[in-house]
C-alpha positions in Angstrom: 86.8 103.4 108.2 87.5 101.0 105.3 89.9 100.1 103.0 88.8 99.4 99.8 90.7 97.0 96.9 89.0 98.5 94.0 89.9 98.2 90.5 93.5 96.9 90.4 95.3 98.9 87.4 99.1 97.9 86.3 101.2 100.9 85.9 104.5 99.4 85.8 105.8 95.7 85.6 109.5 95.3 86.0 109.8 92.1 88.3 108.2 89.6 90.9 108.4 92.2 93.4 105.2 93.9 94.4 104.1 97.3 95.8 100.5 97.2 96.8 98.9 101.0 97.6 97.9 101.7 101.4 95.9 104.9 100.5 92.5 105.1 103.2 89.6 106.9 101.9 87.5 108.0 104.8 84.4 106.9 104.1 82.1 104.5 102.4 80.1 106.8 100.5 79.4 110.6 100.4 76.3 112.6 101.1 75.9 115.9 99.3 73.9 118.3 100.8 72.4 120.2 98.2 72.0 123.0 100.7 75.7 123.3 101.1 78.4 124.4 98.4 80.6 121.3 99.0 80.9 118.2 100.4 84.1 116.5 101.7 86.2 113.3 101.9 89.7 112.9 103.7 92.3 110.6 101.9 95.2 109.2 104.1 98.6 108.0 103.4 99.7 105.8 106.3 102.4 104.3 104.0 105.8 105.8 104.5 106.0 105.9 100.3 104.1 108.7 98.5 101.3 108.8 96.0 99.7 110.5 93.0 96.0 110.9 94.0 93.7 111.6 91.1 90.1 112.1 91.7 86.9 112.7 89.8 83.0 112.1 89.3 81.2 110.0 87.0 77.4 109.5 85.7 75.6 106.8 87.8 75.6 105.2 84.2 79.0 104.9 83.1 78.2 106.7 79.7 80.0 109.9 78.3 77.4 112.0 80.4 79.5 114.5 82.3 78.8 114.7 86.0 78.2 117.9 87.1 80.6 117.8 89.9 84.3 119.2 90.4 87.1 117.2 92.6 89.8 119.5 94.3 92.6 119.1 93.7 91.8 116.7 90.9 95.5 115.6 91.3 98.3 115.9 94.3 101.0 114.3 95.4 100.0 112.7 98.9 103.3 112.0 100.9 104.0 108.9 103.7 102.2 110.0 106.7 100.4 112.5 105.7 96.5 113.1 104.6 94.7 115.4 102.7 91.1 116.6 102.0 88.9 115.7 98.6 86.2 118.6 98.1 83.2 118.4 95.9 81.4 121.1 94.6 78.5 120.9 92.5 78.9 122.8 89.1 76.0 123.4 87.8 73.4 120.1 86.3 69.7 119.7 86.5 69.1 117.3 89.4 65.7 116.7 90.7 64.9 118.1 93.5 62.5 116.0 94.8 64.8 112.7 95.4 68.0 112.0 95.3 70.7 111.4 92.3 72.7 108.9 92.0 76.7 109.3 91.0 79.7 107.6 91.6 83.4 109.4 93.0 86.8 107.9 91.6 90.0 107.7 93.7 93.1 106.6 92.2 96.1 106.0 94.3 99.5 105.6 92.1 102.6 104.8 94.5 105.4 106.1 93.3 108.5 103.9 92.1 111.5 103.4 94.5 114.2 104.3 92.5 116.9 104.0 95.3 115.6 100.0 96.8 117.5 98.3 93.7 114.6 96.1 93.4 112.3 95.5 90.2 108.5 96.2 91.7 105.4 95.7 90.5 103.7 99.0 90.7 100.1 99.3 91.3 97.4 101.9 91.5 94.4 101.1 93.4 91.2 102.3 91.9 88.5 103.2 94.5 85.1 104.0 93.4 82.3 105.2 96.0 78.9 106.3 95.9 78.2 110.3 95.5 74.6 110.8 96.7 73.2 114.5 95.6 70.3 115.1 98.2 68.1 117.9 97.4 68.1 120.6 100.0 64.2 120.1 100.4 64.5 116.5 101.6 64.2 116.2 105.6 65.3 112.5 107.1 67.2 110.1 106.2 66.3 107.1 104.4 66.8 104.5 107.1 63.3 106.6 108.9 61.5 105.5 105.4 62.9 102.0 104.8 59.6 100.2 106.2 57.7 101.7 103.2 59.5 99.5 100.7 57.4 97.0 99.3 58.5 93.1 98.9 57.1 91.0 96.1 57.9 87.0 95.2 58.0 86.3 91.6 59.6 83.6 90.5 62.9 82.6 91.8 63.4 86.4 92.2 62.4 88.8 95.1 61.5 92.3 93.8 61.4 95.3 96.2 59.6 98.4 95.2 60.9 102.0 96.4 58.2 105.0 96.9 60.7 106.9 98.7 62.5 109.9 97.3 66.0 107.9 99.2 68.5 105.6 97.5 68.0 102.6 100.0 71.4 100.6 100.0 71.2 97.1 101.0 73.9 95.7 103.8 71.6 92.5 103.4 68.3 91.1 101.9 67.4 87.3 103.3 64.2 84.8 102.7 63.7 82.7 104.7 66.6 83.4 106.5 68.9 82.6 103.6 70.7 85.3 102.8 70.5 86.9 98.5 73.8 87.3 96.4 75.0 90.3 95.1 72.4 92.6 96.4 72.8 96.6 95.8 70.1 99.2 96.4 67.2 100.1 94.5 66.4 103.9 93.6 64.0 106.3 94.6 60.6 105.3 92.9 62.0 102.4 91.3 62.1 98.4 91.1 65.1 96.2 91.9 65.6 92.6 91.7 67.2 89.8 93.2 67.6 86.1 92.5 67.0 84.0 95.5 68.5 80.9 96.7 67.5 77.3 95.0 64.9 75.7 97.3 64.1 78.4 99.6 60.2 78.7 99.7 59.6 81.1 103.1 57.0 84.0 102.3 59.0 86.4 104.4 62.0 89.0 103.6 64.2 90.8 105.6 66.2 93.7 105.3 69.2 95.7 106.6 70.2 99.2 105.0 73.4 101.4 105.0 73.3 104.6 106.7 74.5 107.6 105.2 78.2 107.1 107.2 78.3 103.5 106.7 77.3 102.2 109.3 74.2 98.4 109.3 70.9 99.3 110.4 68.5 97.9 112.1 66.7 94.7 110.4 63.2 95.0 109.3 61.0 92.7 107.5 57.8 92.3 105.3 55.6 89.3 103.7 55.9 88.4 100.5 
C-alpha cells in the first residue's frame, strides 16, 4: 500500500503554515473485471482531520471523451480515522473485447480548514491519479504469464518493444546492458512503445520487470536485441 503525491492543487493560501493531505488509496492501480458489475478501491483517512473526497474516471487520452465509468459516491466527507469504499461500475461504452482498455481514476483529497487552531494554513488537496484497466470477461491470465512474448528492437539511441498481447504490460523497469531506461511506462496491447537509452551504452541485451495487477515487481526476463 502506497501513498501517492499526485498533482499538488492550492485551495487556500492564508499563511506559511501548511496542511499536507494523509488520505491512502489502497492500491496502485485497479483491475476491472468485465465479468463483474463493479470493481472497488478503499480510501483511508489516518489523519485525525477530515476530508472532501471527490472521485471520477477519465479517457486514457485526456480529451473531452467521456469515460464510460461511474464513481460512488463521486463526493463524501471522509472523517480522521475513518475509511471508506470507491465503487466503479461500468456504464455503458463500446470496449473491445478482445484486449484490454486503458483509463485513468481520479482521487482528490481536500482537507478541511481548522477554523478553531488560530493559525493561517496552507490548504492543500492532493490529486491522485491511477490506472483503471477494463479487462474483457473473455480474457483468461494475467499479463505477467504473456510478458516473454514481447519483442525487443535497438534503433538508434532508442529501444522499442513491441506488444502482441491482448495485456497492458506496465514496466517496474527496462535495462540494457544493465543500465537502467528513464521514464519508462507500459506499452498497450498490440502496440509499440519507445524508450531513449542511456549515452554510451552499446550491450545487445534488454531486460525487463512488469507490474502485476496488485502492484506488486515481477520476475525479470530478458531478450536480444
Amino acid at each position: 500500500m502506497k501513498i501517492f503525491s499526485g498533482t499538488l492543487l492550492v485551495v487556500l493560501l492564508m499563511g506559511a503554515n501548511m496542511a499536507q493531505a494523509g488520505v491512502i488509496i489502497g492500491g496502485t492501480r485497479m483491475i476491472y473485471d468485465g465479468g463483474k458489475k463493479e470493481s472497488s478501491l478503499s480510501v483511508n483517512n489516518p489523519d485525525k482531520q477530515p476530508f472532501l473526497i471527490q472521485s471520477w474516471v477519465e479517457a486514457a487520452s485526456g480529451g473531452a471523451e467521456k469515460a464510460p465509468f461511474m464513481v460512488t459516491p463521486p463526493l463524501f466527507r471522509l472523517d480522521g480515522e475513518q475509511n471508506n469504499v470507491l465503487r466503479v461500475v461500468q456504464v455503458g461504452g463500446a470496449m473491445p473485447m478482445d484486449k484490454e482498455s486503458l483509463y485513468w481514476m481520479n482521487i482528490k483529497a481536500i482537507p478541511a480548514a481548522d477554523k478553531n487552531s488560530g493559525q493561517n494554513t496552507l490548504q492543500i488537496a492532493v490529486k491522485t491519479r491511477i490506472k483503471l484497466i477494463y479487462r474483457p470477461q473473455g480474457l483468461k491470465g494475467v499479463p505477467e504469464e504473456q510478458t516473454d512474448k514481447l519483442t525487443w528492437h535497438r534503433l538508434g539511441k532508442t529501444v522499442q518493444v513491441t506488444n502482441p498481447t491482448p495485456f497492458y504490460m506496465n514496466f517496474m523497469e527496462v535495462k540494457v546492458g544493465g543500465k537502467a531506461l528513464s521514464d519508462v511506462t507500459y506499452v498497450a496491447p498490440g502496440s509499440t512503445a519507445s524508450f531513449d537509452i542511456p549515452a554510451g551504452v552499446s550491450a545487445n541485451r534488454v531486460t525487463w520487470k512488469i507490474i502485476s495487477d496488485y502492484g506488486a515487481i515481477g520476475v525479470e526476463h530478458n531478450s536480444p536485441l
